[in-house]
SEMAR-255092 format. One record per atom (N, C-alpha, C): residue in one letter; atom name; x, y, z. Coordinates in steps of 0.1 Angstrom, whole numbers, plus 5000, padded with zeros to 4 digits. Layout:
% residues N
  r   a     X     Y     Z
  a  CA     X     Y     Z
...
% end
This chain:
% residues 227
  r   a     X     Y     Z
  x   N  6028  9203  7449
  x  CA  6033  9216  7446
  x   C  6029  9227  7456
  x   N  6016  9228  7461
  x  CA  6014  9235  7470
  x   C  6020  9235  7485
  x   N  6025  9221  7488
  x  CA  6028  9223  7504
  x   C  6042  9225  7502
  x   N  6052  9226  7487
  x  CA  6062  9232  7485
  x   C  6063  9244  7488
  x   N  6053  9248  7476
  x  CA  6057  9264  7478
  x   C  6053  9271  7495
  x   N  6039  9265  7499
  x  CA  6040  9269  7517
  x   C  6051  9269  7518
  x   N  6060  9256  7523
  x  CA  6071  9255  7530
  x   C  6081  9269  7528
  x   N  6082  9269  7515
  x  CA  6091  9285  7509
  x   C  6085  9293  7514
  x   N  6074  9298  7512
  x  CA  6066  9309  7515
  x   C  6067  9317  7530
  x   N  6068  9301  7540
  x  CA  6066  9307  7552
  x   C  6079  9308  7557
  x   N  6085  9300  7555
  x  CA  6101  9300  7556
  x   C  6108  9316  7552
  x   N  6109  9322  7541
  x  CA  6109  9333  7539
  x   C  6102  9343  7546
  x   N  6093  9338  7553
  x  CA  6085  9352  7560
  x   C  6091  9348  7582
  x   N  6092  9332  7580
  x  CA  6098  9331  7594
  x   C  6115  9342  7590
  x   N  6124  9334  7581
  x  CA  6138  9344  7579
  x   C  6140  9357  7583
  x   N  6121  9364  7581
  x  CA  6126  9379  7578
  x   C  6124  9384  7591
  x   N  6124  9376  7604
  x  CA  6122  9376  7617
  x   C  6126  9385  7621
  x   N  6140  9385  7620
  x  CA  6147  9395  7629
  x   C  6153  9408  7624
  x   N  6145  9409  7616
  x  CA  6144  9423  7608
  x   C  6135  9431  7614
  x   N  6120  9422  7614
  x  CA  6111  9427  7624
  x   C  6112  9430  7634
  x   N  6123  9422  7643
  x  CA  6126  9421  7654
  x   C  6132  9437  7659
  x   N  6143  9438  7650
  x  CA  6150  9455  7652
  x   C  6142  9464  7653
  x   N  6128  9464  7646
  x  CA  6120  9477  7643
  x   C  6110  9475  7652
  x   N  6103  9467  7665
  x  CA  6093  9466  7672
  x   C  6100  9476  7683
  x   N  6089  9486  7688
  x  CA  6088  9494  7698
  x   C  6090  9483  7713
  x   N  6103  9492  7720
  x  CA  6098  9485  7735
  x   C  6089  9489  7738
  x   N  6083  9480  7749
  x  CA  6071  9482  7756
  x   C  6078  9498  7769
  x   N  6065  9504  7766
  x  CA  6069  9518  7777
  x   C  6063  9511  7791
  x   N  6078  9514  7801
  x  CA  6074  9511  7817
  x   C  6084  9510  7821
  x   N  6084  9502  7834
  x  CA  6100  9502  7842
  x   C  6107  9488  7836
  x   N  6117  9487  7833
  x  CA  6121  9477  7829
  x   C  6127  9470  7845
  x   N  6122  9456  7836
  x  CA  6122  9444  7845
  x   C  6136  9435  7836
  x   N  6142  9435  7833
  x  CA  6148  9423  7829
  x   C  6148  9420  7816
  x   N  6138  9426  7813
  x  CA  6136  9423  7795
  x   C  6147  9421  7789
  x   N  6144  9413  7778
  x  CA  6156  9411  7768
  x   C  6150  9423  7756
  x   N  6160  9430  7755
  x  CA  6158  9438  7738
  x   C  6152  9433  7730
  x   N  6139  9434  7717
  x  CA  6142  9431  7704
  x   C  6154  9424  7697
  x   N  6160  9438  7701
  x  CA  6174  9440  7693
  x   C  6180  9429  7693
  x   N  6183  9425  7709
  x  CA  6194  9416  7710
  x   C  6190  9405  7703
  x   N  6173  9399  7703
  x  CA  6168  9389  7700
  x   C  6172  9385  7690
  x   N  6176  9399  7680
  x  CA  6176  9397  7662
  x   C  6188  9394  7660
  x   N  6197  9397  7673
  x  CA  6210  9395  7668
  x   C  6215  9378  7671
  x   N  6204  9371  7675
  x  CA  6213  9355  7683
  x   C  6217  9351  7669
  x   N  6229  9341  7667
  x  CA  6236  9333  7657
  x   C  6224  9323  7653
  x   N  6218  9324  7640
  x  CA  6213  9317  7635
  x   C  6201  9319  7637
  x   N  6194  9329  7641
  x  CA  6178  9329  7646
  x   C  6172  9327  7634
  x   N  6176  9335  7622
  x  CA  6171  9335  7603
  x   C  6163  9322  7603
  x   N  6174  9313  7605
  x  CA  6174  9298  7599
  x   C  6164  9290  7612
  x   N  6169  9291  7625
  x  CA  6157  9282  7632
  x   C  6145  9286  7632
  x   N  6145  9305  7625
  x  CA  6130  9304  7627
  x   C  6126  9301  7609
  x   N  6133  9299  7601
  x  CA  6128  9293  7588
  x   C  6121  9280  7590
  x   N  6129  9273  7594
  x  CA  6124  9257  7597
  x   C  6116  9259  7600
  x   N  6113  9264  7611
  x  CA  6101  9261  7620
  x   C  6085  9267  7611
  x   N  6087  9279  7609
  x  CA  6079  9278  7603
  x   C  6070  9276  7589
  x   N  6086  9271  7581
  x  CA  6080  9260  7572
  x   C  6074  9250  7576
  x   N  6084  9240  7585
  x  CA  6075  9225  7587
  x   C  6066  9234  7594
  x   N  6054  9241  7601
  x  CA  6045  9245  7604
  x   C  6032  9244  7590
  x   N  6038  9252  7585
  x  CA  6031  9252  7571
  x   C  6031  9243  7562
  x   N  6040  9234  7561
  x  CA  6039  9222  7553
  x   C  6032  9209  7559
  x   N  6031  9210  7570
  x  CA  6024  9202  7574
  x   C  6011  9207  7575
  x   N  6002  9215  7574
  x  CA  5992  9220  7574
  x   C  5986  9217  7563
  x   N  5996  9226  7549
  x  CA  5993  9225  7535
  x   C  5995  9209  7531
  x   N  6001  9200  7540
  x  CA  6001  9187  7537
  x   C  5984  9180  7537
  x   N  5981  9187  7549
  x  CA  5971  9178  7559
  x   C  5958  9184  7554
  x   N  5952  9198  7550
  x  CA  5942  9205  7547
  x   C  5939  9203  7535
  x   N  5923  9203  7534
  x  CA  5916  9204  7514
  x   C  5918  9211  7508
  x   N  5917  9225  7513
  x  CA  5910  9235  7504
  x   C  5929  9243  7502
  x   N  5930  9239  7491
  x  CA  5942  9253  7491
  x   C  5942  9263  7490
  x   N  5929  9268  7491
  x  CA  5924  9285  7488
  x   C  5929  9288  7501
  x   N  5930  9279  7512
  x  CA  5934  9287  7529
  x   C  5944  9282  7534
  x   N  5953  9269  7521
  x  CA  5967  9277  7524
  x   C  5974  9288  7531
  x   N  5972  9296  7521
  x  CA  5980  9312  7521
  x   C  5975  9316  7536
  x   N  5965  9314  7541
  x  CA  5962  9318  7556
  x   C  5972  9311  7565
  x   N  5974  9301  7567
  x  CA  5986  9295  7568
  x   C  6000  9297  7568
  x   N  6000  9300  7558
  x  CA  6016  9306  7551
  x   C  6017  9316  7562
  x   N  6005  9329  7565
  x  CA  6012  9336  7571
  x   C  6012  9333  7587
  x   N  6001  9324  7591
  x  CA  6000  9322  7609
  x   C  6015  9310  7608
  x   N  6019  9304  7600
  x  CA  6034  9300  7606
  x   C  6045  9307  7603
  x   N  6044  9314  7596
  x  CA  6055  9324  7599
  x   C  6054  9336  7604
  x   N  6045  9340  7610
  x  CA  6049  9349  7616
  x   C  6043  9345  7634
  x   N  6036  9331  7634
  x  CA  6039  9325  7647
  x   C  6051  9326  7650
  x   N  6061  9319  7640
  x  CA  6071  9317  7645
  x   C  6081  9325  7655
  x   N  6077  9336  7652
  x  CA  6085  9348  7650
  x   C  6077  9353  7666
  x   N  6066  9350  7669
  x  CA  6057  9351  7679
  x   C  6061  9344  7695
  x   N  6064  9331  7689
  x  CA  6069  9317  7696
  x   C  6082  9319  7699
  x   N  6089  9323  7693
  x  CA  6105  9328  7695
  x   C  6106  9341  7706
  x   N  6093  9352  7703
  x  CA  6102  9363  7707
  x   C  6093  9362  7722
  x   N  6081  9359  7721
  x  CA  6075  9351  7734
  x   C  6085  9345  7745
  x   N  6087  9333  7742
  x  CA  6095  9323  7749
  x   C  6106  9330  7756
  x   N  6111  9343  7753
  x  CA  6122  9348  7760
  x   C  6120  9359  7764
  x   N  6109  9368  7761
  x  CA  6104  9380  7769
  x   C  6091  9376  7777
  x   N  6083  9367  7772
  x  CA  6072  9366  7779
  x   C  6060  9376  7774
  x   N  6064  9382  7764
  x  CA  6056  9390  7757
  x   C  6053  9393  7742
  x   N  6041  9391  7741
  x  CA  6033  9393  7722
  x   C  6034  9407  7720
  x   N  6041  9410  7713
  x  CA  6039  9427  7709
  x   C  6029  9430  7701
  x   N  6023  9438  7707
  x  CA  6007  9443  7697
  x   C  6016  9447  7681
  x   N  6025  9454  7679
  x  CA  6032  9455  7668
  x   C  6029  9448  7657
  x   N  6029  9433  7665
  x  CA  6032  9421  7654
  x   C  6021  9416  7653
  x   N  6011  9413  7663
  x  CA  5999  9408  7667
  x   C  5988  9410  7662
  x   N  5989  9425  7664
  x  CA  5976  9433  7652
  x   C  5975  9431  7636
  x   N  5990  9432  7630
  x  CA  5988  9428  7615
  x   C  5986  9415  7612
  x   N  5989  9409  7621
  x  CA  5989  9395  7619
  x   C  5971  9391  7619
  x   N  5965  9395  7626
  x  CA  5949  9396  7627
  x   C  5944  9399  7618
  x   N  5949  9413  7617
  x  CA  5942  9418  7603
  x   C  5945  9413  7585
  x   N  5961  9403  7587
  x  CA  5961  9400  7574
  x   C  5954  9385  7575
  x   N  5952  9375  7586
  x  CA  5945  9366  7587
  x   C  5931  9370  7580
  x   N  5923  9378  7587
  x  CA  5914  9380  7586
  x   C  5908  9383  7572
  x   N  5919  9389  7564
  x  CA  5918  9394  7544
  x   C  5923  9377  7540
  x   N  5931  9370  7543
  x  CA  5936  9360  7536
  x   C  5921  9348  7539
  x   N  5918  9348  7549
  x  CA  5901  9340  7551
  x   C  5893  9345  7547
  x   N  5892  9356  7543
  x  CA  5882  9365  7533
  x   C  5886  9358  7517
  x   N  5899  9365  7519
  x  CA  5898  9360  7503
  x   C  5896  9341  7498
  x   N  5902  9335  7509
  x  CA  5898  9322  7507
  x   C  5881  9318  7506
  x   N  5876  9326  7513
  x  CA  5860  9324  7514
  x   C  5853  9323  7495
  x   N  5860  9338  7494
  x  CA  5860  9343  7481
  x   C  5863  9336  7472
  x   N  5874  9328  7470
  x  CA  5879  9316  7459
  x   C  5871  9303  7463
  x   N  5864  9304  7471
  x  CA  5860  9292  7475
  x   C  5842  9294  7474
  x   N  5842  9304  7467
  x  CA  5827  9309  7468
  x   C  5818  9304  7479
  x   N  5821  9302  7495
  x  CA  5818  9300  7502
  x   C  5818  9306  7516
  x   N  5807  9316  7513
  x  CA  5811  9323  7525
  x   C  5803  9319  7543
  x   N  5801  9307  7541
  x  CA  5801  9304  7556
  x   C  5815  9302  7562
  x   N  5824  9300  7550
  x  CA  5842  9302  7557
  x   C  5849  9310  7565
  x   N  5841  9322  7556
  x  CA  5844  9334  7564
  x   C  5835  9335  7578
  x   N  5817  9334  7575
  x  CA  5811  9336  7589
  x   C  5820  9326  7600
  x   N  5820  9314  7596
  x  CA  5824  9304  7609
  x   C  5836  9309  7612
  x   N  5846  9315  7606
  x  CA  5858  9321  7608
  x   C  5853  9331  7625
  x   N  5848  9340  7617
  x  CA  5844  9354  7624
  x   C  5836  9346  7639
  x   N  5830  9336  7637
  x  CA  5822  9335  7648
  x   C  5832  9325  7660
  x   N  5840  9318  7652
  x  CA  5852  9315  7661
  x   C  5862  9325  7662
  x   N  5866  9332  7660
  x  CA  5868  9346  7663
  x   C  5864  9350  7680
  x   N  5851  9352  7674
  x  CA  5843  9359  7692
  x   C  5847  9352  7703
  x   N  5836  9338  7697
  x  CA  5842  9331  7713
  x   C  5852  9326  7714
  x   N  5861  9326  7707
  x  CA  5874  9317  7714
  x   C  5880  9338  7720
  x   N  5882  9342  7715
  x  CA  5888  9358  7719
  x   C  5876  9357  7736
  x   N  5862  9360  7738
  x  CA  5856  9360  7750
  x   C  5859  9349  7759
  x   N  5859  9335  7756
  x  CA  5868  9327  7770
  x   C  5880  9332  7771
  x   N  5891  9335  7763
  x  CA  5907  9339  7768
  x   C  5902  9353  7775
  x   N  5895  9363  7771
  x  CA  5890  9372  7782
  x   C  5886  9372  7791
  x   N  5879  9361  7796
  x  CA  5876  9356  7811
  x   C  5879  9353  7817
  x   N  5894  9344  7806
  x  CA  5904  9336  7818
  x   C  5917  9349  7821
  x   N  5917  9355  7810
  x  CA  5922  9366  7815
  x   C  5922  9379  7823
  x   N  5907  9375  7828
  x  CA  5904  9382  7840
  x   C  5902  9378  7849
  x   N  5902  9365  7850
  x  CA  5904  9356  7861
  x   C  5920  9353  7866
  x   N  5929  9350  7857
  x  CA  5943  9351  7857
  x   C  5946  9362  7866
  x   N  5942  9378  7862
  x  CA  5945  9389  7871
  x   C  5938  9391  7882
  x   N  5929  9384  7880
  x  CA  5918  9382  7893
  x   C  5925  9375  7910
  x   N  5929  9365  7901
  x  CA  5930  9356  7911
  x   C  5947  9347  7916
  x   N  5953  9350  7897
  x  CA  5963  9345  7899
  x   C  5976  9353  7896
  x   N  5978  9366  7901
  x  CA  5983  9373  7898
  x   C  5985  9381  7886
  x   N  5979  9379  7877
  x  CA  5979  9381  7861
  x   C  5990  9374  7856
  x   N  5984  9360  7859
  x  CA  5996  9346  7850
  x   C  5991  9348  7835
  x   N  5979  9352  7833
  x  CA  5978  9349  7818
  x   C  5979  9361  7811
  x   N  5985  9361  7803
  x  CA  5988  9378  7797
  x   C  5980  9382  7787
  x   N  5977  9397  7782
  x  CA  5968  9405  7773
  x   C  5969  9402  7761
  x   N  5982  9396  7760
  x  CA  5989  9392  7747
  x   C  5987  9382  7739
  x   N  5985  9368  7751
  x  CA  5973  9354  7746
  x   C  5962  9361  7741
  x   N  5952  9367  7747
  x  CA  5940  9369  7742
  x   C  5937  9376  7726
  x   N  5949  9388  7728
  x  CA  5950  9392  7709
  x   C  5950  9379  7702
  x   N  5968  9370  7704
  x  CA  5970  9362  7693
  x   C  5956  9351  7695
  x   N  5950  9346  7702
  x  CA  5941  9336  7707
  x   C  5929  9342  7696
  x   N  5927  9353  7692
  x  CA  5914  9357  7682
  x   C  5918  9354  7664
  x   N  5933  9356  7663
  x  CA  5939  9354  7651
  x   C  5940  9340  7649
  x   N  5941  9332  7659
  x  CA  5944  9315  7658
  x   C  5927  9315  7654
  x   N  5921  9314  7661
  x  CA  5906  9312  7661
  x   C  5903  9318  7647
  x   N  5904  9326  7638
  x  CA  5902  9327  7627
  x   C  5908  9321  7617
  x   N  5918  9311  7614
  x  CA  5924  9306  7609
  x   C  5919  9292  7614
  x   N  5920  9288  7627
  x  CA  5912  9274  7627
  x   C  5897  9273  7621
  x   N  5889  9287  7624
  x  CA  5875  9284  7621
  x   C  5870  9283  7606
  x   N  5879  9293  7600
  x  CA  5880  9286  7588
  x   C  5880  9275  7578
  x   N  5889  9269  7586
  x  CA  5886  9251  7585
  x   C  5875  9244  7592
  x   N  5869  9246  7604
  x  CA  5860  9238  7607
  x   C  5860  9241  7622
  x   N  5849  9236  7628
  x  CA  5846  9235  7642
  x   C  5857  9227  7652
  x   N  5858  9214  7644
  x  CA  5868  9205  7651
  x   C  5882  9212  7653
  x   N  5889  9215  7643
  x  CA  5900  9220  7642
  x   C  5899  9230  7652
  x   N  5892  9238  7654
  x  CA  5888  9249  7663
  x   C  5892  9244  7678
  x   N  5882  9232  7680
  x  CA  5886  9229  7698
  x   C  5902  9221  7699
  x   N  5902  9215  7688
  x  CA  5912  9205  7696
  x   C  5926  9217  7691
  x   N  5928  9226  7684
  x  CA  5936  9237  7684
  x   C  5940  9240  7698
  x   N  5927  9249  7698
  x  CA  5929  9257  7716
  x   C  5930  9247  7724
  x   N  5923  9235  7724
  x  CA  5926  9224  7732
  x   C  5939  9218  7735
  x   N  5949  9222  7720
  x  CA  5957  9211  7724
  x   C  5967  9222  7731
  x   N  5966  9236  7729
  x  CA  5975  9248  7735
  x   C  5978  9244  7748
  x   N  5964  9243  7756
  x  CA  5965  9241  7768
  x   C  5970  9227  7769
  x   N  5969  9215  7765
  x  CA  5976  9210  7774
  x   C  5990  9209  7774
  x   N  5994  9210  7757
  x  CA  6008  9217  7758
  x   C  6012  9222  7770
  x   N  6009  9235  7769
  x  CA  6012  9243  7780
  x   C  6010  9236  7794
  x   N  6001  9231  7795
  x  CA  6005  9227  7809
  x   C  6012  9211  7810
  x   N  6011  9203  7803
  x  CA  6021  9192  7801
  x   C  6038  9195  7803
  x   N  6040  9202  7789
  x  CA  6052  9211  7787
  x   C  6061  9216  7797
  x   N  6046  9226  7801
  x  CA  6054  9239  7811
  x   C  6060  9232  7826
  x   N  6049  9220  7832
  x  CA  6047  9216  7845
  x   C  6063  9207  7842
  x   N  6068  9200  7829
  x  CA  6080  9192  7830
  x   C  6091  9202  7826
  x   N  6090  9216  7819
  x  CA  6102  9223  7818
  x   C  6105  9232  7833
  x   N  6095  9232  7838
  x  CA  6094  9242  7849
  x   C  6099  9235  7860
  x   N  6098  9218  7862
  x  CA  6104  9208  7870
  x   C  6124  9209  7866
  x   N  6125  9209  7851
  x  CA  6139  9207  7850
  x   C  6143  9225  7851
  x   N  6134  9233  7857
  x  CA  6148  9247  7855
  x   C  6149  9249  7845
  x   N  6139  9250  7835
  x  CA  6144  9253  7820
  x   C  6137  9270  7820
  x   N  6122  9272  7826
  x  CA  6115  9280  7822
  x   C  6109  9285  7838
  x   N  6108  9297  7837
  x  CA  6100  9298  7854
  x   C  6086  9295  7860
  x   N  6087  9284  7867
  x  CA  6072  9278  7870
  x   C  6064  9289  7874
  x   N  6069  9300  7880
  x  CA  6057  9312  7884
  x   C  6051  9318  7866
  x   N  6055  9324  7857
  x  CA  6050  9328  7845
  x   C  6062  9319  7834
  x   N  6056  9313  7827
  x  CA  6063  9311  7811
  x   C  6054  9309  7803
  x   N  6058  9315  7792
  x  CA  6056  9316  7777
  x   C  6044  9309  7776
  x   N  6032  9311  7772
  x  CA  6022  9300  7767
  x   C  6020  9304  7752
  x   N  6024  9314  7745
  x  CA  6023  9317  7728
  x   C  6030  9306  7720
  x   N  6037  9297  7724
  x  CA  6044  9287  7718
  x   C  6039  9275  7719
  x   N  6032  9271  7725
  x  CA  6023  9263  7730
  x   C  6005  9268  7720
  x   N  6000  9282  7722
  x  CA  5994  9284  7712
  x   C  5991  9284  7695
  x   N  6004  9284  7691
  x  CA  6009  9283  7679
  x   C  6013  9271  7675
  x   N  6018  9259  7682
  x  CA  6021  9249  7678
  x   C  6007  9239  7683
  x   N  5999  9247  7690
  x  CA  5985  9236  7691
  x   C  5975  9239  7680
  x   N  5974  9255  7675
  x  CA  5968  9254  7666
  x   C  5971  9247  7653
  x   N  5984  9246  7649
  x  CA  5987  9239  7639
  x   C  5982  9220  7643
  x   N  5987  9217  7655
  x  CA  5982  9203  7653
  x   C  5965  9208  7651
  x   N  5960  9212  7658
  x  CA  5940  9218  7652
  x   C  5944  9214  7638
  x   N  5948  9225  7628
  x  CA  5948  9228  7616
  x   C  5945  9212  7614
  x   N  5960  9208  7610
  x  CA  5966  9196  7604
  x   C  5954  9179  7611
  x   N  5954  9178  7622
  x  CA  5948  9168  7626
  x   C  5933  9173  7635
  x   N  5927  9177  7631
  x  CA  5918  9183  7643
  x   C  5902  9175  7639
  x   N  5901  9171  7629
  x  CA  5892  9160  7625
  x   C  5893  9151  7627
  x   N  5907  9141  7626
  x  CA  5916  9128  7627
  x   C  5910  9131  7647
  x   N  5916  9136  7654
  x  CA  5915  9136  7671
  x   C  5899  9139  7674
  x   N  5893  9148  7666
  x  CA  5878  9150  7674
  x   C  5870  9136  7672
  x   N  5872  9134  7660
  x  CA  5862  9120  7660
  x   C  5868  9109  7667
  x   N  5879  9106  7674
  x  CA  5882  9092  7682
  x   C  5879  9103  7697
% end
């Protein structure tokens, strides 16, 4: 019953995507090419692929995880990943718009799971995976602008504090092999989409790659750390 109603839950909150999508502020500067919000909200069927997606996101989580008190934490990092992963992938950009609530309601929904779980090292290991996983993506994000033209964007490091509190939640393990598995996504991924001309080998998307590593963390990140 529980990885049902996830599945609903998030699904309904991926759906309401391109609702959101209409009402996010462009970013103020020179435009480069960007694609609109707008237009984003308007592709044929976006409702529905981003439903899917971020149900099986969450059903597989709510499949794989003990505690159903941190479900609902869940519920909302797949759906409104999704919505992250989508609008990512084709601007190349996390809108603080979306990014900030998304932190702040992570951070009440692992509060309150801590809370039903009368267990508040949930919440500290949360908060402390929080820091450091947020201080390496700051380093490499200043190393990125440092050295490699600012490949890595401002945008990973927000969503990269909100994954990290939703993995830490669950545990340590889930924690590395999450951000672990981001990266090699991303560079597995990126190095064979960027060979076929799908995605530009100088900058693409790494929020989708974020989002779908933390979930394998979530879901299997005990099962991988111990072998």
């Amino acid at each position: 019953m529980t990885v049902a109603i996830a599945v609903v839950l998030a699904a309904l909150i991926g759906a309401a995507g391109p609702r959101v999508m209409r009402r996010i502020p462009e970013p103020v500067g020179p435009g480069d090419g960007k694609i609109p919000y707008t237009v984003l909200a308007e592709v044929r069927l976006v409702s529905v692929g981003l439903a899917v997606a971020a149900g099986a996101m969450a059903g597989v989580v709510a499949w794989r995880i003990e505690d159903p008190e941190l479900v609902p934490v869940w519920v909302l990092v797949a759906g409104v990943g999704a919505w992250l992963a989508y609008i990512d992938w084709h601007t190349r950009l996390l809108p603080f718009a979306v990014v900030s609530p998304l932190y702040l309601g992570t951070l009440l929904l692992v509060g309150l799971g801590a809370l039903l779980l009368r267990d508040p090292h949930v919440l500290v290991d949360a908060i402390v995976a929080n820091v450091v996983v947020y201080v390496i993506f700051r380093v490499l994000h200043w190393v990125a602008g440092r050295f490699f033209g600012g490949a890595f964007g401002y945008g990973d490091v927000r969503l990269s504090g909100a994954l990290a509190l939703a993995l830490g939640a669950l545990g340590t393990s889930e924690v590395l092999v999450g951000i672990y598995a981001g990266f090699v996504l991303g560079a597995v991924l990126g190095v064979v989409l960027s060979r076929l001309r799908l995605v530009d080998p100088g900058g693409y998307a790494f929020g989708p790659y974020m989002v779908v590593g933390a979930v394998i963390g979530a879901a299997w990140g005990p099962l991988v750390y111990a072998t």
